[in-house]
C-alpha positions in Angstrom: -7.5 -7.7 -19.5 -6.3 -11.1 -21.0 -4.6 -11.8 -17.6 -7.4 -11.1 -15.6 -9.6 -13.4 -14.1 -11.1 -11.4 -11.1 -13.8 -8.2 -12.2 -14.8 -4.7 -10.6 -18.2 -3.7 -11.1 -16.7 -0.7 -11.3 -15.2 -1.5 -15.0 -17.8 0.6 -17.0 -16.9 3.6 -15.0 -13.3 3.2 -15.5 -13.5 2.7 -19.4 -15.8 5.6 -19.3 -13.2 7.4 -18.3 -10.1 6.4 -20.8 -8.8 3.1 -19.3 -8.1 0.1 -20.8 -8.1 -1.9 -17.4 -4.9 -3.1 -17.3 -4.0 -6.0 -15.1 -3.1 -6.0 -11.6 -3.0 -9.4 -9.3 -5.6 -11.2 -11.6 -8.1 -7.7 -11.7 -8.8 -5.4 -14.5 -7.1 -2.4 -12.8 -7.6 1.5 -13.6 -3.9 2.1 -14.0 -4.7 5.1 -16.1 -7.1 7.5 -17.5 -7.2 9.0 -20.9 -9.3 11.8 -19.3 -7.6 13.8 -16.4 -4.6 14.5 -14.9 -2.2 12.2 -12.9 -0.8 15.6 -11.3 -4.5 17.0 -10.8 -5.1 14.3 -9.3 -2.3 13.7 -6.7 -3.1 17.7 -5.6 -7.0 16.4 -5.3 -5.5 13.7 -2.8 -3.1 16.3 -0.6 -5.0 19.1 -0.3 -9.1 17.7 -1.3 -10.0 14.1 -1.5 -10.0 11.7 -4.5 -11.8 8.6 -5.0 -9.9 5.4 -5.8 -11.1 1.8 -7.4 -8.8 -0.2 -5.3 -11.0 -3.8 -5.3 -7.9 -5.9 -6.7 -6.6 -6.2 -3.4 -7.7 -9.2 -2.2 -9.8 -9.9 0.9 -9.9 -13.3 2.8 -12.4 -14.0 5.9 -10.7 -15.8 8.2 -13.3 -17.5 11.1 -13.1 -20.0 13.8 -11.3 -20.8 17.0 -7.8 -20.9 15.4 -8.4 -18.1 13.4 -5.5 -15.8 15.8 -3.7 -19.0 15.7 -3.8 -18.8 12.2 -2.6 -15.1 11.4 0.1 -15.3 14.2 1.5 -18.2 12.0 1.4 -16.7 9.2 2.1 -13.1 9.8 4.6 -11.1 11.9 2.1 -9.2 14.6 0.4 -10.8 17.5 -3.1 -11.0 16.9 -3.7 -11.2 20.7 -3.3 -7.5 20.9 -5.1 -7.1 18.4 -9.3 -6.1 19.6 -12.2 -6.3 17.3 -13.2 -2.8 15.5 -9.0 -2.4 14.8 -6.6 -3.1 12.4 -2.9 -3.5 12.1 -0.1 -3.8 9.2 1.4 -6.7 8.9 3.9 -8.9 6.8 4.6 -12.4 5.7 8.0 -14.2 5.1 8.6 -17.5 4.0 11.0 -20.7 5.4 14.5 -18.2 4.7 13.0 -15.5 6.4 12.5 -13.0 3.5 9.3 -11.6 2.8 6.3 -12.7 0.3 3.9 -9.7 0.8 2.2 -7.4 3.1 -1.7 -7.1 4.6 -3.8 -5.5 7.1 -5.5 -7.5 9.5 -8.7 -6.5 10.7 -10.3 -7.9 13.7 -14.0 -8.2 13.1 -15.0 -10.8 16.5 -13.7 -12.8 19.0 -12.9 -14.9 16.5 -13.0 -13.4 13.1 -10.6 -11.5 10.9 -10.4 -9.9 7.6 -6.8 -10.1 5.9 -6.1 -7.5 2.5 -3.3 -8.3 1.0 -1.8 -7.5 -2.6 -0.5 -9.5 -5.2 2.5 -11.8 -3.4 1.6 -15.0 -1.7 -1.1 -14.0 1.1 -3.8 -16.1 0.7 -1.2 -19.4 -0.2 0.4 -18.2 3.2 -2.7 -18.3 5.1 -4.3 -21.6 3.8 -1.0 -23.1 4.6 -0.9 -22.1 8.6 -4.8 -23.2 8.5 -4.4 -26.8 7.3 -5.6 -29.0 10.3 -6.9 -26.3 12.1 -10.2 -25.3 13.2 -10.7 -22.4 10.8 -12.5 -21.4 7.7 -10.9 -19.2 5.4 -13.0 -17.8 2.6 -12.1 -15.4 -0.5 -13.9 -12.5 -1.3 -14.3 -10.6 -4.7 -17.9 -9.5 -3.8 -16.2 -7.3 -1.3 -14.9 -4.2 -3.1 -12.7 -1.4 -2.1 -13.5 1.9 -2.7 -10.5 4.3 -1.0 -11.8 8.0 -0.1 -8.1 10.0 0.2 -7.2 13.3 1.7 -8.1 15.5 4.0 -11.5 16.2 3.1 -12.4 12.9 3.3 -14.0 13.1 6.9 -15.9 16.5 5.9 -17.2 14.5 3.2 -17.9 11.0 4.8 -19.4 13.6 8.0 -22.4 14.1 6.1 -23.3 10.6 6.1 -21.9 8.6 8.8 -22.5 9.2 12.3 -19.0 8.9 14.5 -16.5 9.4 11.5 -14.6 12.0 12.9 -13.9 10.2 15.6 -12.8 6.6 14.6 -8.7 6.7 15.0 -6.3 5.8 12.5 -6.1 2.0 12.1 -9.6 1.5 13.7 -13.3 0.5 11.3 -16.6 0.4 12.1 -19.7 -2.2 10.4 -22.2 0.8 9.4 -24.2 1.8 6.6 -23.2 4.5 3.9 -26.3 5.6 1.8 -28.2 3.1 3.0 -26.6 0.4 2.3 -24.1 -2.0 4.7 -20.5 -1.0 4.7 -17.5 -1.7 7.1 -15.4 1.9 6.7 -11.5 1.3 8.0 -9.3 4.5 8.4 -6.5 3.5 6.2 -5.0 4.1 3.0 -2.0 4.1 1.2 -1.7 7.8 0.4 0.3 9.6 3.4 -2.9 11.7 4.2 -6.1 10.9 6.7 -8.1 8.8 4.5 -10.9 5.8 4.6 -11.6 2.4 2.9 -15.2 1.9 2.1 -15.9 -1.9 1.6 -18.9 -2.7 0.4 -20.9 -5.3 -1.9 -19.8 -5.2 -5.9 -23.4 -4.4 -6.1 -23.6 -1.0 -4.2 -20.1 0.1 -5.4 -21.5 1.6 -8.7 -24.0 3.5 -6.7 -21.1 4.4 -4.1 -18.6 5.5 -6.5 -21.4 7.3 -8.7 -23.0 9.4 -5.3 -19.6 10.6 -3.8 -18.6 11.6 -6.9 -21.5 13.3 -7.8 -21.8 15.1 -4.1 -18.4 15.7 -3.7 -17.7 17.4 -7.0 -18.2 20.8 -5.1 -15.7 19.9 -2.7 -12.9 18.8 -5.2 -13.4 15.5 -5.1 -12.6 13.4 -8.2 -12.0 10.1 -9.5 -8.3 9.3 -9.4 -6.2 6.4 -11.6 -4.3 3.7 -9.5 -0.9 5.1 -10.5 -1.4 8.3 -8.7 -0.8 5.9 -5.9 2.7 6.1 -7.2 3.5 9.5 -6.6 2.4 9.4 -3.3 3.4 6.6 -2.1 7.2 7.7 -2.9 6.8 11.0 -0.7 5.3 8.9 1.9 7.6 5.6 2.1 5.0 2.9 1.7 6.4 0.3 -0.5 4.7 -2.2 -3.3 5.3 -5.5 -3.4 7.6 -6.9 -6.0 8.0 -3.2 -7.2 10.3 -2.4 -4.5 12.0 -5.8 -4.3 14.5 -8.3 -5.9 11.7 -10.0 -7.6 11.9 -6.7 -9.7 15.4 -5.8 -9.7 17.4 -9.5 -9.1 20.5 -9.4 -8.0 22.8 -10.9 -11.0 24.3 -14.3 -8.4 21.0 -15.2 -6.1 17.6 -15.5 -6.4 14.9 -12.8 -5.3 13.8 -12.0 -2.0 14.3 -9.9 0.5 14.9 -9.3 4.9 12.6 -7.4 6.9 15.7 -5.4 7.6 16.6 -4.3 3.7 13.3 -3.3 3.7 12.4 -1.2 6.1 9.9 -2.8 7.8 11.1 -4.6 10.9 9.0 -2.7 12.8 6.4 -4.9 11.3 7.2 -7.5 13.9 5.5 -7.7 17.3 8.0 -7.1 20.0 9.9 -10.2 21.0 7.5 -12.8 19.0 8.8 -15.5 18.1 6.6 -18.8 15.6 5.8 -17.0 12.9 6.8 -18.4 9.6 10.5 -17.3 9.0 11.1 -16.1 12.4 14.3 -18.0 13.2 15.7 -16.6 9.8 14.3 -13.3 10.6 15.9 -12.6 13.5 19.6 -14.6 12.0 19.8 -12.1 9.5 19.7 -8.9 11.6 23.0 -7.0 10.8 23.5 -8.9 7.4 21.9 -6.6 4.9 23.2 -6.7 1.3 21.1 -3.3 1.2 18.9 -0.6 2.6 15.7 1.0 0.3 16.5 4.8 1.2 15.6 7.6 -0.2 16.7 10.1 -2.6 16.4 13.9 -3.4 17.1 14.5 -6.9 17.9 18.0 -8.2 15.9 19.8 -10.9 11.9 18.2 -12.0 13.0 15.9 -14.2 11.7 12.4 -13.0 14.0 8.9 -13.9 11.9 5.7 -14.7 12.0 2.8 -13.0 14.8 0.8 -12.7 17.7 3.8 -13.2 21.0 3.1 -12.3 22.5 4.8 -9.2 25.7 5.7 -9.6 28.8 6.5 -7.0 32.0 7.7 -8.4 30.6 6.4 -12.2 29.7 3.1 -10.6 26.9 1.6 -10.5 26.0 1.1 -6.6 21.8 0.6 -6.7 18.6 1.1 -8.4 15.8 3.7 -8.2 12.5 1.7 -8.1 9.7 4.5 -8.2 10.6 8.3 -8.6 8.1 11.4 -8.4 8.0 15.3 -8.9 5.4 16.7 -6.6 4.1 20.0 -8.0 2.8 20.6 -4.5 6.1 20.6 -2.9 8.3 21.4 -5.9 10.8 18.5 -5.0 11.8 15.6 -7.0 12.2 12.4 -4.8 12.4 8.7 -5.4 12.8 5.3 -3.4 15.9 3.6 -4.3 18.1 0.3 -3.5 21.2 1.6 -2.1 24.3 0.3 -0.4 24.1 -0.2 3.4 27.0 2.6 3.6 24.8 5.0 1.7 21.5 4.8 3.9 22.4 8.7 5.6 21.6 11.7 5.1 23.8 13.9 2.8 25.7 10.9 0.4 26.1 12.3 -2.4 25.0 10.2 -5.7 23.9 10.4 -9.7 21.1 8.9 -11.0 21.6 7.9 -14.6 18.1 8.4 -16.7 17.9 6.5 -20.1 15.8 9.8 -20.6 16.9 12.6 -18.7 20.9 11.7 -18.7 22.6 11.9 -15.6 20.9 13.8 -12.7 22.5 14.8 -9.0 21.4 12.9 -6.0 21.8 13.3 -2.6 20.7 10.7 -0.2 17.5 11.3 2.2 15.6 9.7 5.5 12.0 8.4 4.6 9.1 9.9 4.6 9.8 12.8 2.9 6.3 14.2 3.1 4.8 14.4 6.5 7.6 12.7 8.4 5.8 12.4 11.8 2.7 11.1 10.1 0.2 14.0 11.6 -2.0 14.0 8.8 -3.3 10.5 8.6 -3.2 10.2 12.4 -5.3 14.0 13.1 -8.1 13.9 15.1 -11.4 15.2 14.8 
C-alpha cells in the first residue's frame, strides 16, 4: 500500500482474508486472496452471486445549473437524454481525439450527477470543462462500492429492498439496505445481472459483513478484484490502460488510442458534436492502426499478458488479458490485432513465454452471452 493514498473501510476484511492490498488508482485494492479460489469464485459470479470491494473507483458529485453542460463537455453521451434515477456509459478523449478513460454517469436531479470513473484522467477531465461555470464538483471516498454479481443477486437483494426486481438495467434507485441509506444502480462489470450498492464507508463493514453472512446459504462469497479479469474477457468490457497503448506502446508514437481501435464508438451520442476531441474523433474514422478482437485459443493453457501474436512467425499484435473458463471449457483472450485480422476464422499463434506457442483463431466479442440477456433479464 506505499502508493496508496485513498482507504476502504473494508481493508480489515480483506487482509483477513489473505490480501496484501495491493494498489489500484491511489486505493489499497483486494487484488487477491490467499484464502479461496479465483476459479471458485468466477463460478460464484456465473451461476450464484459474489460480493466485490470495488470502492477504488472514484466518485465525483457534480451539481449546479451547468452540471449537463459540464458532462456533455467532457464526455461523449448527451446528458439531455439522460433522466434522473438512470445511468449511462460513457467515455472521455482528449484534444487528438483518443481516449483518457471511461465512467458511468448517473443522473441523480434536475441538476445533479454522479460520475465513476477508474484510474485515467476523469476527474482532471471534468474540473477542466467546469472552470467558469456554474457547477460544483466534489470528490467522494466516503462513498464506497460494494458490487453484488450474478444472477442471484436479485433473489438476494429481494429480501430486503422493495422494487428490486423491477429496476432495469442501467437504472438506481436512493433506498435504504438494512437500514441504512444506500443508492443501488443495476450495473457491473461482470457480463451477468448484477447491482452496485453505494453506501457510507461507515455502513460498508456492516454491509459487506450481513450479505455475506445471509447469503452464504445461497453461494454467495467474497470475491478478489482479479476475478474481474476472467470475466471481463468473456464479456468484452475493457480496463483502462490494460487494454491500451499506454500498456503496450507502439515502438514510433506515443500512447493513446481512437474510439474506433477500441471498440467503443458506440459510446458516442448519435450525431453530437462539442465534446472534447470530437472534431478528431470523427477525422479518424477509417484510419485505425488496429482493432482489439478477440481470440479462441486451443487447449486450457492461459498466455500472460502482453504475449506476442504471431501470423506466419511474425509478430502482428498483443494479447492483453487471456482466461480459461471452467464453466464453458474454452480458453479466450482480448488481443490487439491488425485491422485485416478483426473476422471471424483468421487463423493465428499466440506465443506464451510459459506455455510455448498455442493455436489461435480469431473471434467476434462477447464471447459469453453475446446478446447480453443476462444482465438485461427482467424480473
Amino acid at each position: 500500500m506505499t502508493a496508496s493514498w485513498r482507504f476502504s473501510t473494508l481493508a480489515d476484511r480483506h487482509r483477513a482474508l489473505g490480501s496484501e492490498l495491493e494498489d489500484w488508482s491511489g486505493m489499497g485494492t483486494a487484488w487477491s486472496y490467499a484464502k479461496g479460489d479465483p476459479d471458485a469464485e468466477y463460478m460464484a459470479i456465473r451461476t450464484k452471486a459474489g460480493l466485490m470491494d470495488v470502492s477504488g473507483l472514484k466518485k465525483v458529485h457534480i451539481t449546479g445549473p451547468a452540471a449537463s453542460h459540464v458532462i456533455d463537455r467532457a464526455t461523449t453521451r448527451n446528458m439531455e437524454k439522460l433522466m434522473p434515477g438512470r445511468s449511462v456509459y460513457a467515455t472521455m478523449l482528449n484534444d487528438a481525439g483518443k481516449f483518457v478513460d471511461d465512467c458511468v454517469v448517473y443522473r441523480t436531479g434536475p441538476n445533479a450527477f454522479m460520475v465513476v470513473h477508474g484510474s485515467g484522467q476523469g476527474f482532471e477531465q471534468l474540473s477542466m470543462a467546469a472552470n467558469g461555470r456554474d457547477v460544483a464538483i466534489r470528490f467522494d471516498d466516503n462513498l464506497h462500492d460494494l458490487s453484488l454479481q450474478g444472477p442471484l443477486a436479485v433473489d438476494y437483494l429481494a429480501k430486503h429492498v422493495p422494487g428490486i426486481r423491477e429496476l432495469p438495467y442501467f437504472a438506481h434507485l436512493q433506498t435504504s439496505l438494512f437500514g441504512k441509506p444506500a443508492m443501488i444502480s443495476r450495473t457491473g462489470y461482470t457480463g451477468e445481472r448484477g447491482y452496485e450498492l453505494f453506501v457510507r464507508g461507515q455502513d460498508a463493514p456492516m454491509v459487506w459483513d450481513r450479505i455475506l453472512e445471509e447469503g452464504a446459504e445461497m453461494g454467495i462469497i467474497p470475491c478478489r478484484f482479479t476475478t474481474l479479469d476472467m470475466l471481463r474477457t468473456e464479456s468484452y468490457l475493457l480496463f483502462f490502460p490494460y487494454d491500451n497503448s499506454e500498456m503496450y506502446p507502439f515502438a514510433d508514437q506515443p500512447g493513446g488510442d481512437t474510439l474506433w481501435e477500441l471498440g467503443l464508438d458506440f459510446t458516442v451520442s448519435p450525431g453530437k458534436q462539442g465534446f472534447r476531441g470530437a472534431d478528431e474523433h470523427y477525422r479518424l474514422k477509417g484510419k485505425e492502426r488496429f482493432k482489439i478482437w478477440g481470440l479462441k485459443l486451443e487447449g486450457d493453457k492461459v498466455p500472460g499478458n502482453g504475449a506476442p501474436v504471431l501470423r506466419d512467425g511474425k509478430q502482428i499484435g498483443v494479447v492483453t488479458q487471456a482466461m480459461h473458463s471452467p464453466l464453458n471449457n474454452w480458453t479466450v483472450a482480448i488481443a490487439r490485432l491488425p485491422v485485416d485480422c478483426a473476422n471471424d476464422g483468421t487463423k493465428l499463434t499466440v506465443n506464451c513465454e510459459t506455455h510455448g506457442q498455442i493455436a489461435a483463431t480469431t473471434g467476434t466479442m462477447p464471447f459469453f452471452d453475446p446478446d447480453k440477456k443476462r444482465r438485461t433479464a427482467k424480473g
